[in-house]
N, C-alpha and C positions, 0 to 999 in steps of 0.2 A: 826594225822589229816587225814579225810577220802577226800578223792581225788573228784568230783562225776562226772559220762560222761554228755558230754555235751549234751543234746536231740537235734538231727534236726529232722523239720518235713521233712516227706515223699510226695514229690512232690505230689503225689494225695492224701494224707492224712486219705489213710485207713487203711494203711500197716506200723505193726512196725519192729523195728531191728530187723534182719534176724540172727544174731546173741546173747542169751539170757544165762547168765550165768547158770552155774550148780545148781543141788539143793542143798540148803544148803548156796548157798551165795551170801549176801545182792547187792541187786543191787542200787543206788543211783546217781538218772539225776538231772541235774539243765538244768531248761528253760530261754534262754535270750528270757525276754516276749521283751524287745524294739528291736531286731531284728526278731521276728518271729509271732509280734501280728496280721499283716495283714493276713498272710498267716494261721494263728488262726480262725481268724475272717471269711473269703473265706471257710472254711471247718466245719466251726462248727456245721450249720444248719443241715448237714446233720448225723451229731458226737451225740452234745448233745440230750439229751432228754428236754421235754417240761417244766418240771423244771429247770433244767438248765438254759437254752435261757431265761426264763421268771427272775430269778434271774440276771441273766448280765443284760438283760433288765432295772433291777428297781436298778442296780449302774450308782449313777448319774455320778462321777469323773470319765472321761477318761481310767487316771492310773488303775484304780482299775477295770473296767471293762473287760480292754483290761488283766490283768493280772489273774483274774479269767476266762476267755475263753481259752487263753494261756493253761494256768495250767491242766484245766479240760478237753481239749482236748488233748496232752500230755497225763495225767491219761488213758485215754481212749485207745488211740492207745496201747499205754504200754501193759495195761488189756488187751485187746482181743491178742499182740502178744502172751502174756502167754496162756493166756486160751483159744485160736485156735478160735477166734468167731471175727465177724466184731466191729469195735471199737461202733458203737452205738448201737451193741445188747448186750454190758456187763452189768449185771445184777449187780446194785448198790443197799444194803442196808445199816442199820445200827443194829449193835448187841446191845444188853441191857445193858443199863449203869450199871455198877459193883456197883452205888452204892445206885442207888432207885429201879434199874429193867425197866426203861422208854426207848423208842423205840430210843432213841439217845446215843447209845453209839460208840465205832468208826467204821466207814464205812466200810463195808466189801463186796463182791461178793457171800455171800452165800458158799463159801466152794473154793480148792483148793491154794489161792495166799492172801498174808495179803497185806495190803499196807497203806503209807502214804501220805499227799501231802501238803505241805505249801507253801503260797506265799507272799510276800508284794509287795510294787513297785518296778516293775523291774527284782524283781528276784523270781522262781519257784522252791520249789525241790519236788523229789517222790522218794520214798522208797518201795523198795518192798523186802519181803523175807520170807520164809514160815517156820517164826513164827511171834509173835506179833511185830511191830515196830511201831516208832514214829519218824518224823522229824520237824524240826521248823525251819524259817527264819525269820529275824527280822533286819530293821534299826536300827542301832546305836542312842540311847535314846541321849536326850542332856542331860546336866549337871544337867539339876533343874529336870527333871524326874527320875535320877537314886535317886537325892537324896529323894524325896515326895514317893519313893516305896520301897528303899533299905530295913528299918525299918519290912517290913510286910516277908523278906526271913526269911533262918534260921538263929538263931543267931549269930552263927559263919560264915555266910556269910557275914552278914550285918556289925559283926565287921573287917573282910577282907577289905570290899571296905570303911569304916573310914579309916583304915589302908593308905589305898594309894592316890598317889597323885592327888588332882582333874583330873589335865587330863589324867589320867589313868582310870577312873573311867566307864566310860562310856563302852570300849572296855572291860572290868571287867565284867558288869554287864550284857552287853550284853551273854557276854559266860555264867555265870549263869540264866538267864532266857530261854537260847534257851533253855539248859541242863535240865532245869528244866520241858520246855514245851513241850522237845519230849518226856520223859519220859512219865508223865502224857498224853500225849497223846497216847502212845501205851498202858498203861492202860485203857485206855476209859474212864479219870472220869474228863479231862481238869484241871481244876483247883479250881474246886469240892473241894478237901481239901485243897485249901488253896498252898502257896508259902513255908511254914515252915517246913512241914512234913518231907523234905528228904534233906540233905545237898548233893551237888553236888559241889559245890566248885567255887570260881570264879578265880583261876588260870591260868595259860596258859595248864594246861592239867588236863581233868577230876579227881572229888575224888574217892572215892570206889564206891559209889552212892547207890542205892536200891539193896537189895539183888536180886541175879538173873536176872540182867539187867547190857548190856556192854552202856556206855554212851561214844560214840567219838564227836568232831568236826570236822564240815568241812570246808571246803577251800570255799570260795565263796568272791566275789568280794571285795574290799575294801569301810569300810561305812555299813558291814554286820555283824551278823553274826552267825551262826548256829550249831546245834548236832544234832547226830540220836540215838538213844536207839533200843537196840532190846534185849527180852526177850531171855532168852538162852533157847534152846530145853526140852520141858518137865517141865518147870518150869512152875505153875500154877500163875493165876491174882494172886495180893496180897488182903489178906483179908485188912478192917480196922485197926485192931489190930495188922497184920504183918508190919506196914509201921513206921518206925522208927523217933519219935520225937526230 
């Protein structure tokens, strides 16, 4: 299980960690939005860009607002410590989705630093590492959700989590849906194909999972819970046809 640093903001909130791992390996922060959403909020105007702001803007909830600025300011400081620019001059786009060729495939900077960023209530993470990665976090589904979406996984997932005992189920299926959603997300196609295509397992520790992709989880609060996928060096996107039914 992957460990992830804890992010503090930087009292003026321009400047990131002075110290940034080597190349070659994965860096991964988690942001406590309920301890650091203020001091989010105080520094953003001048962080995000005008999409951005206008999006937090039009979140009605609280939570969800306070934990999308969190996040996205985070992201930002991050990106410019890597890429030596001010956090609100990092150049955010989006690559071509792998599977129609449309301007939304996953977020990228144009070149140098790949990176990922997920959030729900409360809790933040960001991924960065130069090749393709994916991160997910996610509350713990209740009992009548795991059951209404188990059916749609792989089938040997789905028969996994019959297997065990309702209140196991939940903590189960959580670890197979992150697993599943960072994947897909560092391929750029979300969940474009569907929940079935790749068995990842819902064990206490990852299965094989897609060719050419290491699947861990991480350590994150209790009531959570999450993976990061990263593509291994040199290994290209998966076609349609390479992705295992």
């Amino acid at each position: 299980m992957y460990q992830p640093d804890v992010f503090a903001f930087p009292e003026e909130g321009q400047s990131g960690p002075s110290l940034l791992p080597p190349p070659g390996v994965l860096s991964l922060w988690r942001v406590d939005v309920a301890r650091h959403c203020g001091q989010a909020a105080r520094v953003a105007p001048g962080i995000l860009d005008a999409g951005e702001l206008d999006r937090a803007a039009h979140l009605v909830v609280d939570a969800d607002r306070e934990c999308y600025v969190a996040s996205h300011v985070a992201l930002r400081i991050l990106l410019g410590a890597r890429l030596g620019v001010a956090p609100g001059a990092v150049p955010l786009t989006r690559e071509p989705c792998p599977s129609c060729g449309g301007p939304h495939g996953r977020p990228a900077t144009g070149g140098g630093v790949h990176f990922s960023l997920s959030h729900t209530r409360g809790v933040a993470l960001l991924a960065f590492a130069d090749v393709p990665v994916g991160v997910d976090v996610e509350l713990l589904p209740k009992t009548g959700v795991v059951s209404e979406i188990a059916g749609q996984l792989h089938p040997a997932e789905s028969r996994e989590l019959a297997e065990l005992p309702e209140e196991l189920r939940p903590a189960a299926f959580g670890r197979v849906w992150t697993r599943k959603e960072a994947y897909l997300k560092g391929e750029g196609i979300g969940l474009a194909d569907g929940l079935a295509a790749e068995h990842v397992g819902t064990g206490p520790r990852p299965g094989p999972g897609p060719a050419g992709w290491t699947i861990t989880d991480v350590r994150v609060p209790t009531g959570y819970a999450a993976a990061v996928a990263v593509r291994a060096a040199g290994q290209p996107a998966a076609r349609d046809g390479d992705r295992r039914r």
